[in-house]
C-alpha positions, 0 to 999 in steps of 0.5 A: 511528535506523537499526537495526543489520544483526543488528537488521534480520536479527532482524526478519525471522525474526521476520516469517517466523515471523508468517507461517508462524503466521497462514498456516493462519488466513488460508488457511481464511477464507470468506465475507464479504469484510468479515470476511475483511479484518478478521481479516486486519488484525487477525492483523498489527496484534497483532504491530504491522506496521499501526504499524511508522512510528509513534514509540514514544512513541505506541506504534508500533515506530519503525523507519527506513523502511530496516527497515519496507521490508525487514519489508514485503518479508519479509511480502509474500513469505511472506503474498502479497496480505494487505498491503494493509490495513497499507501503507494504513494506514501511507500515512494515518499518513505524512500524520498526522506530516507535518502537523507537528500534535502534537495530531493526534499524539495523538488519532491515531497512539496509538490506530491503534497502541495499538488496532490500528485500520486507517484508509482513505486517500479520494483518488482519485474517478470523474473525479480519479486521476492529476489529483489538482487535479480533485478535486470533494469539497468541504469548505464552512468554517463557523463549527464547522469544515466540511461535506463532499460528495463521492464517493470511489472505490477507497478501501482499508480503506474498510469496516474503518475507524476514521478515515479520511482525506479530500482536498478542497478548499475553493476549486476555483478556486485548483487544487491550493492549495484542497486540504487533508486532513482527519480524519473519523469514518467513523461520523459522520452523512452518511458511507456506505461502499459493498458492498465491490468484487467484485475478482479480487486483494487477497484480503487486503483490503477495498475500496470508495466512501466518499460524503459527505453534508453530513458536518460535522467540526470544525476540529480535523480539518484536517490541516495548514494550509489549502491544505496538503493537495496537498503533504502528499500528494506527501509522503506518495506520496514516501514510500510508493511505495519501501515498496509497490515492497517490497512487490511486490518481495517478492510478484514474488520469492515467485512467481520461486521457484515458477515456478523449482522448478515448471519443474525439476519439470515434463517435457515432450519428456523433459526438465524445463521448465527445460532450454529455454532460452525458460524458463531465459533469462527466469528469468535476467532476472527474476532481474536484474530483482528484484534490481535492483527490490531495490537501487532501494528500499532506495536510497530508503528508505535516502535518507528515512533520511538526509534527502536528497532522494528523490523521483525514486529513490522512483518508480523503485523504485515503477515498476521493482518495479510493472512486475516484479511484473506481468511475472514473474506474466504468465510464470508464468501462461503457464508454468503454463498451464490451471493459472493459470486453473483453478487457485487459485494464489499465482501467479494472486493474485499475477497478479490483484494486479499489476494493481492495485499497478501503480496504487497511489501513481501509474501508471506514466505518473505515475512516469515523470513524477516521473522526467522531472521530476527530469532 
């Protein structure tokens, strides 16, 4: 049931209010990126934002994804980069309630939101991104269950995991009907987690390979039926890209508002930067832009809440926000010039981070696909 406007506005102020707590936490962490990302999740899963999807009958908030949508914005624009942990997590209990498994319900979505664990999302490999049916990690049926092999790359969460959430297939010759999800304890005897990745960006985060060796899991650990998995991930990835295109929405928005009071501020020739009509032009369209990339998800998000269909208004939304963010972060970093690259700055995360939340849920190439294909 969607929450009423005063509702949402209380959600807000209250993830406002989250942010400004956990600002100084998160701002003096150093060391060990695995720790970093650990502490970072685990500052927004005791306020419950890892579990804003999950009923409350499993201990979740249960909110519509119109609500989660907007908290996700709330939070992105306050707390810039830290995010990523949770989205991540949401995408996998997406993947969980669609499967339509009471069962899994149970064994899962209880203790990711009762015990505040993260979970890593293993889709993408070397030779399988955007082509999700040239999938190679194999899942071999046994008499118990099956055995996995394969190798996972760009995984988030990856080394903060309970549980992680892995797409392979169990007859390559049959394409995208031969791949199915499956459940798997990342402590289980053949799972190895790489050295976190040495990325510029998602700082508030953790992220890395996932390789399976002859990893045996049970039956149970299947999601859905078998030869299910590709739909349930066009599910999912439906589902998620208007809340990552809140996400870079409100990120792009916090980063619009610092370039906008750095250039009311900056003088040059005598006048402050804001005068010249090269900066005050474009600040007009960036500001069109974000409005624009704030309708476009809230559209789709307001769409999953109604049960109408949504695909193609959910890869706009992705497209339009992914492609604002990182334009609005690229003139800010031209605006502040040797300051963007000496300089740490939330306009130089929020740059760094662009690049990779333009990938998240599909490139832009994919989204234009999903689009051409609703035409």
């Amino acid at each position: 049931m969607a929450l009423t406007n005063e509702a949402r506005q209380e959600l807000i102020r209250t993830a406002q209010l989250f942010a400004d707590e956990i600002r100084p936490v998160l701002s003096e962490q150093r060391g060990d990126r695995t720790e970093q990302a650990r502490t970072t999740y685990a500052a927004f899963a005791r306020s419950g934002y890892h579990a804003l999807l999950i009923p409350q009958q499993y201990g979740g908030s249960g909110l519509d994804y119109t609500s989660a949508g907007m908290v996700y914005e709330t939070l992105s624009y306050h707390l810039p980069g830290a995010l990523h942990g949770p989205i991540t997590t949401a995408h996998c209990v997406e993947m969980v309630k669609s499967s339509y498994q009471d069962a899994l319900k149970d064994s899962y979505l209880s203790p990711i939101a009762r015990k505040g664990l993260a979970v890593g999302f293993c889709l993408t490999e070397e030779t399988a991104g955007s082509d999700i049916a040239a999938i190679t990690t194999t899942a071999t049926k046994t008499d118990k269950g099956y055995v996995l092999n394969g190798k996972k790359s760009i995984v988030i969460n990856h080394a903060i995991a309970s549980f992680l959430i892995v797409f392979a297939t169990i007859s390559p010759e049959r394409g995208r009907a031969g791949i199915n999800a499956f459940v798997v304890d990342p402590q289980s005897p053949g799972v190895n987690l790489s050295e976190p990745y040495g990325i510029s960006g998602f700082t508030g985060s953790v992220m890395g390979e996932v390789t399976l060796d002859n990893v045996p899991i049970g039956k149970d650990c299947l999601l859905g039926e078998e030869g299910s998995g590709y739909f349930l991930l066009m599910e999912t990835l439906d589902k998620g890209r208007p809340l990552v295109a809140a996400s870079c929405t409100g990120s792009a928005h916090r980063v619009f508002d610092l370039v906008v009071s750095y250039t009311k501020q900056r003088h040059q020739f005598g006048r402050d930067l804001f005068s010249f009509q090269g900066v005050s032009l474009p600040l007009a369209e960036y500001a069109t832009r974000l409005h624009a990339s704030r309708l476009l998800y809230l559209d789709a998000l307001e769409r999953i809440d109604a049960g109408q269909s949504f695909s193609m208004e959910a890869s706009m939304a992705k497209l339009h926000a992914g492609q604002t963010l990182a334009e609005i972060a690229s003139f800010g970093m031209d605006i502040l010039g040797y300051r963007g690259i000496v300089e740490a700055s939330v306009i130089q995360q929020a740059y760094q981070d662009a690049q990779l939340m333009k990938s998240i849920d599909g490139t832009g190439t994919v989204q234009k696909m999903v689009i051409a294909s609703q035409l």
